[in-house]
C-alpha positions as a LaTeX table, in Angstrom:
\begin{tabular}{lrrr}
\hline
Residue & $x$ (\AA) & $y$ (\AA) & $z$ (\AA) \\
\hline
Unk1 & 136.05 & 152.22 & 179.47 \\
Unk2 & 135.99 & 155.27 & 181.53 \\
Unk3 & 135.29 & 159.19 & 180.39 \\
Unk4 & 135.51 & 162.26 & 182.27 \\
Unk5 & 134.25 & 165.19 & 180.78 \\
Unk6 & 134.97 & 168.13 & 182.71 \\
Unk7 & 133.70 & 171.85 & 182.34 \\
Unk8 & 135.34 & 174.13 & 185.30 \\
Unk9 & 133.21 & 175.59 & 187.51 \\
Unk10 & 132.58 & 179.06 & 187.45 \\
Unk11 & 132.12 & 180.18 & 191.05 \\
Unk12 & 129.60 & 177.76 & 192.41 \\
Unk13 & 130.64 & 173.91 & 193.01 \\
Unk14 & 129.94 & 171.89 & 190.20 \\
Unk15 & 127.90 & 169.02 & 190.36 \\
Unk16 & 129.33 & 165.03 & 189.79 \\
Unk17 & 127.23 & 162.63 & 187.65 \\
Unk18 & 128.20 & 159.45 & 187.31 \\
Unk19 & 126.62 & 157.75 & 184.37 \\
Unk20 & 126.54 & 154.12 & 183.32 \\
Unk21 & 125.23 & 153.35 & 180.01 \\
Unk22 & 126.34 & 151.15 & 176.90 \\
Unk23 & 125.43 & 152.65 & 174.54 \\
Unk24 & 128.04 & 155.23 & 173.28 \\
Unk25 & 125.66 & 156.50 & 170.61 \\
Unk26 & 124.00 & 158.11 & 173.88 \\
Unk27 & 127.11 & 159.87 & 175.17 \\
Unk28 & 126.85 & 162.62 & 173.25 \\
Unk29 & 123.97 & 163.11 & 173.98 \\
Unk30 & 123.49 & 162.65 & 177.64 \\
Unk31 & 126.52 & 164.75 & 177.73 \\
Unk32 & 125.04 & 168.09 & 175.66 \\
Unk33 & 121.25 & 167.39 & 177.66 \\
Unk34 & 123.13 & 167.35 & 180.83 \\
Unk35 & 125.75 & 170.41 & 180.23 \\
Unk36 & 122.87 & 172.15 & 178.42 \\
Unk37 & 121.12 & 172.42 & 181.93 \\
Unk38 & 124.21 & 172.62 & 184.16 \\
Unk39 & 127.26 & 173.73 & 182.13 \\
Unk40 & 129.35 & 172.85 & 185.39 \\
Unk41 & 129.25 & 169.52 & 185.81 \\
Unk42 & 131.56 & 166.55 & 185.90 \\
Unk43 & 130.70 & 163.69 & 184.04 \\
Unk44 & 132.27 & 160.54 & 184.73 \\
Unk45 & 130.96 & 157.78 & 181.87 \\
Unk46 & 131.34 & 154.11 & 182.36 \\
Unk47 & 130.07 & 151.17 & 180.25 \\
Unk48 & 128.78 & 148.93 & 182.88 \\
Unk49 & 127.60 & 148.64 & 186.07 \\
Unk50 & 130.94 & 146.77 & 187.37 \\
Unk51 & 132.68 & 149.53 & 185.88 \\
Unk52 & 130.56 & 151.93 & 188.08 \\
Unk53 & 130.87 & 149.63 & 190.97 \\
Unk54 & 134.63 & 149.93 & 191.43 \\
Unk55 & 134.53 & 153.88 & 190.39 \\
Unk56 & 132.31 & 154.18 & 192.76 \\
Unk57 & 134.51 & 152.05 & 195.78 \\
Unk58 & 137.40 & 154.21 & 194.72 \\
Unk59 & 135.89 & 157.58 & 194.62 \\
Unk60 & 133.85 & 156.75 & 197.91 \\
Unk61 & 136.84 & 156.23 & 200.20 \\
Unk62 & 137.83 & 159.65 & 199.74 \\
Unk63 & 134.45 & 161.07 & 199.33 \\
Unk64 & 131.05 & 160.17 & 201.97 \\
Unk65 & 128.92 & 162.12 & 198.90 \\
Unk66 & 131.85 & 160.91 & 195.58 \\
Unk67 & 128.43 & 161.79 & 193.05 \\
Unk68 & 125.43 & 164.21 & 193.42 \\
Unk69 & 123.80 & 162.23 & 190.06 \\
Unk70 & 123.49 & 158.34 & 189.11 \\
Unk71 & 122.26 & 157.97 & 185.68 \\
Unk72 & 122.44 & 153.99 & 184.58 \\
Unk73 & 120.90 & 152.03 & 181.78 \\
Unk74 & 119.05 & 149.59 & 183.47 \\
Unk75 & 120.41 & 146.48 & 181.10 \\
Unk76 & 124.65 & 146.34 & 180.89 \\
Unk77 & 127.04 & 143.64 & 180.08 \\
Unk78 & 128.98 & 142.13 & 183.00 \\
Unk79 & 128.12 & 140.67 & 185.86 \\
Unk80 & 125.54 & 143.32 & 187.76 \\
Unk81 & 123.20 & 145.57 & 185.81 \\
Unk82 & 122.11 & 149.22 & 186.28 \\
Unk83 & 118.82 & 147.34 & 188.70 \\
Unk84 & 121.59 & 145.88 & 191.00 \\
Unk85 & 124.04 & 149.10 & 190.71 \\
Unk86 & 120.29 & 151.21 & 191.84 \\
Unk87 & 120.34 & 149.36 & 194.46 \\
Unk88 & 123.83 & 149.32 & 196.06 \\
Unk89 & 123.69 & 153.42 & 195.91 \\
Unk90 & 120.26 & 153.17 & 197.36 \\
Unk91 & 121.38 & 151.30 & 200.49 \\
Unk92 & 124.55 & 153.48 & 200.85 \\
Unk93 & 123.75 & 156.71 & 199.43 \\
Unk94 & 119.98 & 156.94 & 199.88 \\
Unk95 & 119.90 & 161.00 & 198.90 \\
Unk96 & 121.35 & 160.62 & 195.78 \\
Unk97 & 119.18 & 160.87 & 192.88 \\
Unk98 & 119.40 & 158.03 & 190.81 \\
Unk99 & 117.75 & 157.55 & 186.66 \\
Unk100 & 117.44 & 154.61 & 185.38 \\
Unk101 & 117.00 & 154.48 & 181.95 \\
Unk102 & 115.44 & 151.34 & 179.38 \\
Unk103 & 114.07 & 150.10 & 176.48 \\
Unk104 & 111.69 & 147.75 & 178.45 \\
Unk105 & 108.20 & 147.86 & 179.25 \\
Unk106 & 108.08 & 150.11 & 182.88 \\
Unk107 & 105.97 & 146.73 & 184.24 \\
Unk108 & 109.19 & 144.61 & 183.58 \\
Unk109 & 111.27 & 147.18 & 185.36 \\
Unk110 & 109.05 & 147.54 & 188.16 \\
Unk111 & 109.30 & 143.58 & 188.98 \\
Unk112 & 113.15 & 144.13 & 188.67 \\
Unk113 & 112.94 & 146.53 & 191.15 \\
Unk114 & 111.28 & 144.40 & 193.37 \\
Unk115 & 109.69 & 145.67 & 196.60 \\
Unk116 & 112.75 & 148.36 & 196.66 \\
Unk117 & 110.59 & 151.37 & 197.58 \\
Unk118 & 110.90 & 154.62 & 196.57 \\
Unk119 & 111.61 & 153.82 & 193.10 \\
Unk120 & 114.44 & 155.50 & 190.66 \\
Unk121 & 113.26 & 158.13 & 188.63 \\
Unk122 & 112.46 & 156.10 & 185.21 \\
Unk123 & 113.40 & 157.60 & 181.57 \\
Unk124 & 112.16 & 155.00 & 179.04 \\
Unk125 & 114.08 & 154.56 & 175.90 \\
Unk126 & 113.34 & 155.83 & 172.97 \\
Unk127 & 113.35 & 159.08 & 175.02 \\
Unk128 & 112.64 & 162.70 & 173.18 \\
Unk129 & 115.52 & 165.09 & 174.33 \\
Unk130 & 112.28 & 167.47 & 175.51 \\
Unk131 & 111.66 & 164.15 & 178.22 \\
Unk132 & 115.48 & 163.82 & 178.75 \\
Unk133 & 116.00 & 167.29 & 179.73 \\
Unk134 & 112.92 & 167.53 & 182.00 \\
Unk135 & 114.36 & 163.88 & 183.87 \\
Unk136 & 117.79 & 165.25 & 183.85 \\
Unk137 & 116.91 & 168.63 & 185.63 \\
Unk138 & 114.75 & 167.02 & 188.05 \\
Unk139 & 117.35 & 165.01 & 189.25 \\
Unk140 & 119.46 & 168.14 & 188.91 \\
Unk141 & 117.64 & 170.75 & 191.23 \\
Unk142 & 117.31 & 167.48 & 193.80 \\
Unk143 & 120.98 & 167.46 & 194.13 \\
Unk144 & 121.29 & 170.83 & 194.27 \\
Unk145 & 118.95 & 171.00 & 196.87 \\
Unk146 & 120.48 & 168.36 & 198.87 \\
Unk147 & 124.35 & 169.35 & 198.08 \\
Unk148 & 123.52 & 172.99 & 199.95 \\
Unk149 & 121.81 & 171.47 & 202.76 \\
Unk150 & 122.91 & 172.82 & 205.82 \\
Unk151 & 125.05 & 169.64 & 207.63 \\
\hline
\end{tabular}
């Protein structure tokens, strides 16, 4: 199942988030944390990480930058998981910020990262929306910092 929620851009570019999470409880809210902080965004919401995988092989052909944001849950049904989606955009998009977001202890998630170095940003579930919205706009002010570099 893909979403796109769309706001139109006022006269700055809007930002693209891609985010891959299972839980549709948490669309609504991901959705009002992230267009709280950037009103102009586009929000494309996918279920799992193979989901994301092909959006992302579409998008990209057209596109060397398709997202400025990768937000994934870190555990998805399907074949790869938000871990093996991290590190696909790592490898070809290394500038992209990238959450990842679970229920499991951070010393689980840090084995299934591996020896992948830097590490994702990490929001642990439960999260407050106060911890949400200060993970969200980190990632946000990185992207906009890296979508108005000079090329």
């Amino acid at each position: 199942m893909t979403n796109k929620v769309i706001v139109e851009p006022q006269s700055s570019p809007h930002l693209k988030v891609l985010v891959v999470e299972d839980d549709l409880c948490l669309q609504t809210v991901l959705t009002r944390v992230l267009q709280h902080i950037e009103p102009h965004l586009e929000i494309t919401w996918v279920t799992t990480a193979d989901q994301a995988w092909a959006e992302l092989r579409t998008k990209g052909r057209m596109n060397a930058r398709p997202y400025d944001i990768f937000f994934a849950d870190v555990l998805t049904p399907g074949i790869r998981n938000g871990i093996d989606f991290w590190k696909t955009c790592k490898l070809r998009y290394p500038d992209i910020p990238f959450v990842l977001s679970s229920g499991m202890p951070v010393d689980n998630f840090l084995r299934m990262c591996g020896n992948q170095s830097p590490f994702p940003i990490f929001l642990h579930k439960p999260f407050s929306i106060n911890d949400c919205e200060n993970v969200i706009a980190g990632a946000i002010n990185q992207a906009h910092c890296k979508s108005h570099k000079p090329a």
